[in-house]
matplotlib code that plots the C-alpha trace (Angstrom):
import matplotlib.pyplot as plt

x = [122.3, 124.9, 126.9, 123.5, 123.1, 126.6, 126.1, 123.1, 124.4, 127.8, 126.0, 123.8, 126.8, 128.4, 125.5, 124.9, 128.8, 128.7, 125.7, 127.5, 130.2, 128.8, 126.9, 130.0, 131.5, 128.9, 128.0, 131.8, 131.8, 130.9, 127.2, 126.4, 123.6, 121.7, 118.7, 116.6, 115.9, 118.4, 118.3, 120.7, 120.5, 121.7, 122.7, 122.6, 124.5, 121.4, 117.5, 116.5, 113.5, 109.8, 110.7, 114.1, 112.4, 110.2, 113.5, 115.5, 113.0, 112.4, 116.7, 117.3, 114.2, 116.2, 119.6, 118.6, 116.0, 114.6, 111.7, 111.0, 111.9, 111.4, 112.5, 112.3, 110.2, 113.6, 114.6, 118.3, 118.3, 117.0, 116.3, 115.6, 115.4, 117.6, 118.2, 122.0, 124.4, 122.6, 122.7, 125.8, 124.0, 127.7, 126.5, 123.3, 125.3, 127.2, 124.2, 122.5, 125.4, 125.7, 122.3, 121.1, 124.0, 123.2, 126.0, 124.8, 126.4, 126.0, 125.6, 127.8, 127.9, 130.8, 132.3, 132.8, 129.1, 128.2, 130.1, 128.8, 125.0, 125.6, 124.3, 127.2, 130.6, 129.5, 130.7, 128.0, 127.6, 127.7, 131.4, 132.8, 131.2, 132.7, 136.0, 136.2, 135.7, 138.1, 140.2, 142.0]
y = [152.4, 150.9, 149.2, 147.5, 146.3, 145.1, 143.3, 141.3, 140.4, 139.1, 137.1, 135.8, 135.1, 133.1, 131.2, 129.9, 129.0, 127.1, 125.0, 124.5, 123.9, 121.1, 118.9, 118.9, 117.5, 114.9, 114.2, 113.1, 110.7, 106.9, 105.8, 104.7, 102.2, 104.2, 102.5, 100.0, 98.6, 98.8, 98.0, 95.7, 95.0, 91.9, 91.4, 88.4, 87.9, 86.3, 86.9, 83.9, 82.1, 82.2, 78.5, 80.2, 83.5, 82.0, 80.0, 82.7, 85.0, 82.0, 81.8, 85.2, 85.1, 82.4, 84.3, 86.5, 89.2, 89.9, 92.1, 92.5, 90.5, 92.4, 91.0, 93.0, 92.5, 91.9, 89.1, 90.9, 91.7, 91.5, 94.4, 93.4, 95.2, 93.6, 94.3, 95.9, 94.0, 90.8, 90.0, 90.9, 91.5, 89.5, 86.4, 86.3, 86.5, 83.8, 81.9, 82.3, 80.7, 77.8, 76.8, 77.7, 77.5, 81.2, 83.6, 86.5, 90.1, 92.4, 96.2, 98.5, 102.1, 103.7, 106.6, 109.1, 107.9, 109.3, 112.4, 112.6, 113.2, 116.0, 118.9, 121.5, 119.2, 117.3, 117.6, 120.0, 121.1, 125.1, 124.8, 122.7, 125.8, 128.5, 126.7, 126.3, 129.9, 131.0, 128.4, 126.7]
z = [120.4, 118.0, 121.0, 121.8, 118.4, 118.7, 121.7, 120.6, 117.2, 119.0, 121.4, 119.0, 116.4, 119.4, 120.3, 116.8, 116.6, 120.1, 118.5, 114.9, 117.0, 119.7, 116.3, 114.5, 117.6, 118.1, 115.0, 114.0, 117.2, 116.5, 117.1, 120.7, 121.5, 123.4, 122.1, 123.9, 119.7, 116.7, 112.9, 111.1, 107.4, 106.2, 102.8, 100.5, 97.4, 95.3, 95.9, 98.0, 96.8, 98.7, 100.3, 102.2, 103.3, 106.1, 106.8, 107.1, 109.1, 111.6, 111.8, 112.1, 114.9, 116.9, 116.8, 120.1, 121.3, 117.7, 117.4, 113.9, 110.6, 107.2, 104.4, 101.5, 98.0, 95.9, 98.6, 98.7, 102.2, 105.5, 108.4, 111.8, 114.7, 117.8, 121.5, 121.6, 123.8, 123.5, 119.8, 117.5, 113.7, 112.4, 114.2, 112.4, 109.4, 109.8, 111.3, 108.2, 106.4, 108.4, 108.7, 105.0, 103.3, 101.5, 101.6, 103.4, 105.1, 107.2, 105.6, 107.2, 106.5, 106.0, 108.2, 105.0, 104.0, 107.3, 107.2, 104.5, 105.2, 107.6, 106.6, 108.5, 107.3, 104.3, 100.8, 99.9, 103.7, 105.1, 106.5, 103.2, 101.4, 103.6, 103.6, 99.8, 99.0, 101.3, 99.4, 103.3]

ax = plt.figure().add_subplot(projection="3d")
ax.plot(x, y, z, "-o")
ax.set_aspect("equal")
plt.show()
């Protein structure tokens, strides 16, 4: 009886470690577009004022396969949606500086910032834990 009990609670100690194992693996890989839509935030240095917003959305709208224009209420930035491979969000960027003359960026999340947010390797995460009390 106890080498059953055994059995089952090594399997299913090794089947938990294969999963922790595989998301830590794919979560540390960069992002893919595997998307038909993504987002892109755009940032601008000053709010823009209600005359440049329907400027902006029709420019950003004109940069490539667009599918949504939000901009938000404290008119700091812009999120669109775009088809991958046919629009680059740096373009619209720069578009937007060109053509309106407002200094705007693209937001780009770091990698820590990402590692961060995992729940398995990030700073308050279940293997940072573990690793910290065994002090390696």
């Amino acid at each position: 009886m106890k080498k059953v009990f055994f059995v089952v609670m090594a399997s299913g100690t090794l089947c938990l470690l294969t999963i922790m194992a595989y998301h830590v693996w794919s979560s540390s890989r960069p992002p893919q577009a595997t998307s038909q839509w993504q987002l892109a935030r755009i940032d601008f240095e000053e709010p823009i004022d209600d005359g440049l917003t329907a400027n902006v959305k029709q420019l950003i709208r004109r940069s490539g396969p667009v599918h949504h224009v939000h901009i938000n209420s404290s008119k700091t930035s812009a999120v669109f949606a775009y088809t991958p491979g046919y629009l680059a969000p740096e373009g619209v960027a720069t578009n937007i500086k060109r053509g309106l003359g407002i200094n705007a960026s693209t937001y780009q999340v770091s990698p820590e910032r990402i590692a961060a947010g995992c729940p398995i390797t990030g700073k308050t995460g279940m293997l940072t834990k573990v690793k910290n009390f065994f002090q390696l």
